[in-house]
Steps between C-alpha positions, in 0.01 A plus 500: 500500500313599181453814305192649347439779272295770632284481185439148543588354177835445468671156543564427911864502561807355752739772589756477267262538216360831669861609532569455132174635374427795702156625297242219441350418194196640528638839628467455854735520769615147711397474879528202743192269488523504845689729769716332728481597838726568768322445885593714769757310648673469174583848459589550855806239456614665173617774699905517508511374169753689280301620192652198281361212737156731554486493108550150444264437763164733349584376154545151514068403510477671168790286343246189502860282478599632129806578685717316733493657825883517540540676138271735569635624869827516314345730201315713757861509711693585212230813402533707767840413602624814256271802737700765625306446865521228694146471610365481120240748545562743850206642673558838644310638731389896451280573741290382820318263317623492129743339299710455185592227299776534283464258194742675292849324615568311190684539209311715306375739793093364466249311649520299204823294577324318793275292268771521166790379648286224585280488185839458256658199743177316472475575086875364486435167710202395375609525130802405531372143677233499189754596229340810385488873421259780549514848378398704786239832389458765733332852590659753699385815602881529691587255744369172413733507147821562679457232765416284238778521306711500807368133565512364154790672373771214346255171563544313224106354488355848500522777220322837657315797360377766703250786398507864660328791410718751299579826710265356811754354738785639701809553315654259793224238426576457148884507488493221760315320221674614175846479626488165535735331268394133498437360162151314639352890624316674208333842637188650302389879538141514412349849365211474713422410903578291725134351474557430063804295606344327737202442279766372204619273752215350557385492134796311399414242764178478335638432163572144506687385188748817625518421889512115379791577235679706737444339884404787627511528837414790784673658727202822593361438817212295267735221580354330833893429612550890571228485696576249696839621568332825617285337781779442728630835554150588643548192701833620670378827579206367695723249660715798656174734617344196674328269229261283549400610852511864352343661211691728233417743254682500153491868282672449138573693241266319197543515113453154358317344876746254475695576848190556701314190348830323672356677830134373413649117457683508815192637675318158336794292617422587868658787526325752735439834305278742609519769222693578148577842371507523142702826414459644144678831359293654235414228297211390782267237318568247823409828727239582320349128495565500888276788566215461237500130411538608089874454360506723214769605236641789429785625323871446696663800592861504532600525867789564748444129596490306126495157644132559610389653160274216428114515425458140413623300840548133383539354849136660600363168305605270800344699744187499235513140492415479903260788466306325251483176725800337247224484215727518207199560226426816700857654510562385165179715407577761703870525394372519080238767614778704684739481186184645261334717718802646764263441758490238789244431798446210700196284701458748819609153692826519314569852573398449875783229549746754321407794713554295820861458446592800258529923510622651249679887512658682200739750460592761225877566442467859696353325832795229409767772521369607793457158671886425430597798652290453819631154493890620502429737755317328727727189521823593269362240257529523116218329300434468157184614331313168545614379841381820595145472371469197701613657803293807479192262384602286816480816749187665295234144582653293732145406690633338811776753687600196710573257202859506374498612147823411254511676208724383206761673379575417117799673342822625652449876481809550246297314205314861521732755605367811321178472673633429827772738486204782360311384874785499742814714325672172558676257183508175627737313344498163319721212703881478385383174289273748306700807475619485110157414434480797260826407325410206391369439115110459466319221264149517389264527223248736471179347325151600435215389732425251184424121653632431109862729501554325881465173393693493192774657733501244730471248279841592288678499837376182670805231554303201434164423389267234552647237259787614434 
């Protein structure tokens, strides 16, 4: 198994030297050269797996052998061992034909931990076998940073610094990250968006005396290991509705594309999907692309659902890649034109094999309100403002009435009380592990939206340095 870049001109690399580099060189994002396949009766006799063994078993074709087979069922063992469920992910069922999946059942109460508490295992064996360190550069616009930290907390190969937008995520989202009190966790509060720290992320990958000096490495869903971590949860759903002699529907709630894309590759792994439901609050470039075949920029708008304020959806490029028949000089073109111009389109062929697969449905914070209260009274269920999106999205353009659809929940509703408690009149609490969350002393640095000022930051902080 070997990795490309989606803009076709960065080095081809083994697994362990995606893992380490998340961003390519040449600014795109790392896909599979090839997608391995699962037949039919291959998927049928992964059912009765427990989530562990089903894990091991979707992840192990992308590992190409960088990792022994044995150390690797033991890291994915040991990552979800610590959930508070003991299916991993539960699938609920709320009506006839519609269902839930909870992804939110690890430690920090996100979607997130699935693929992290993977994601820092793999970091820690494969530098520890090589000897190395990597300092670990992130964007969060909530979850992501916490669950991050969470899984690299205390490794000794990793040093970690995280990026949030000041003021623009739950006050639960960023005490899980700034109350951390590990000496490798450095948290940075950027004046500005979730989309500038993203985009200083990505610009400090592109600097490469800096991302050299300081072996940088990724832990945003840019890294291809998230993703594949991701896949198998769509994989166990479809497994209990009826997969592979019946098809499923998926509805998520979409900021960065990085959790649906994990849909799309099962879907290319064999998996049979007959629709996706992108849901988008506000902030609906990916709607707005869905139903006019233009994704356009405009400015973010602060939300009841922050996780999803995103205009610039990094993941989008590996769907891109396929749309554009994997010719890397065209996304790479198309990718500079979007960054000067705010303004995307694709060849009508491209956009015909999106729209086969994917709706999109957005929702403003009132019609969110409303759809968590219809949700709690319908079926006594408390979601948070972005599982909800998914599930209204889910119920507003399912196209086939007699095809299962799962949507994806994504955050424990206490990471969001206010607006959940505004919806329902009900506080749900945070879990007893949680509960002096807001005791607790925070950590952070607040810093311009300066690539310079971040940087230098970083730099004074790093443990070790290439050479030293």
């Amino acid at each position: 198994m070997r990795y490309i870049s989606t803009r076709g001109e960065a080095p081809i690399l083994e697994f362990d030297e995606v893992l380490l580099a998340g961003l390519a060189t040449d600014g795109g994002l790392y896909i599979p050269e090839t997608w391995p396949r699962f037949a039919a009766d291959e998927i049928r006799a992964m059912r009765g797996l427990s989530y562990a063994e089903l894990a091991a078993r979707i992840m192990l074709p992308f590992l190409g052998g960088r990792i022994e087979e044995d150390d690797f069922t033991g890291l994915v063992r040991d990552a979800y061992a610590g959930f508070d469920h003991a299916a991993t992910v539960p699938l609920k069922q709320l009506d006839d034909n519609f269902w839930l999946m909870e992804l939110f059942h690890g430690p920090t109460l996100a979607f997130k931990d699935v693929a992290l508490q993977l994601l820092g295992r793999l970091f820690d064996h494969v530098l520890t076998r090589r000897g190395e360190r990597v300092t670990i550069v992130g964007a969060t616009s909530g979850d992501t940073g916490s669950a991050a930290i969470e899984a690299c907390r205390d490794r000794e190969a990793i040093d970690i610094f995280i990026l949030h937008p000041h003021g623009r995520v739950s006050d639960v989202q960023r005490r899980q990250m700034t109350t951390v009190p590990s000496a490798n966790v450095h948290n940075i509060a950027i004046e500005g968006s979730f989309d500038d720290c993203q985009d200083l992320v990505k610009a400090m990958f592109g600097a490469i005396d800096f991302r050299r000096e300081m072996r940088l490495g990724a832990v945003n869903s840019i890294n291809w290991a998230r993703i594949m971590a991701q896949i198998v949860y769509y994989f166990r759903a479809a497994l209990a509705l009826g997969a592979p002699d019946r098809p499923v529907g998926f509805a998520v709630p979409t900021g960065n594309f990085g959790n649906v894309y994990a849909g799309y590759a099962a879907h290319k792994m064999g998996l049979p999907v007959a629709q996706f439901v992108i849901g988008s609050n506000r902030n609906d470039i990916l709607t707005r692309f869905m139903e006019t075949g233009v994704m356009e920029t405009r400015g973010i708008e602060p939300s009841l659902s922050p996780s999803m304020d995103i205009q610039v959806s990094s993941n989008f490029e590996r769907l891109l890649f396929d749309a554009c028949d994997r010719e890397g000089a065209v996304v790479m073109k198309t990718m500079i034109d979007f960054r000067k111009t705010g303004r995307l389109t694709i060849p009508q062929g491209g956009m015909k094999i999106i729209k086969a697969l994917f709706d999109g449905h957005r929702l403003d914070d009132a019609q969110t309100l409303e759809a968590i209260n219809a949700e709690y009274r319908a079926s006594s269920e408390l979601l948070d403002p972005h599982s909800v999106i998914g599930v209204a999205a889910g119920r507003a353009r399912a196209r086939y009435p007699a095809t299962p659809m799962v949507s994806m929940a994504t955050a424990h509703p206490a990471k969001f009380p206010d607006a959940v408690e505004r919806a329902t009149g009900v506080h749900p609490a945070l879990p007893d592990r949680l509960a002096d969350l807001f005791d607790r002393e925070e950590r952070y640095h607040l810093l311009p939206n300066e690539l310079e000022a971040v940087m230098a930051h970083i730099r004074d902080r790093v443990t070790v340095k290439e050479g030293a």
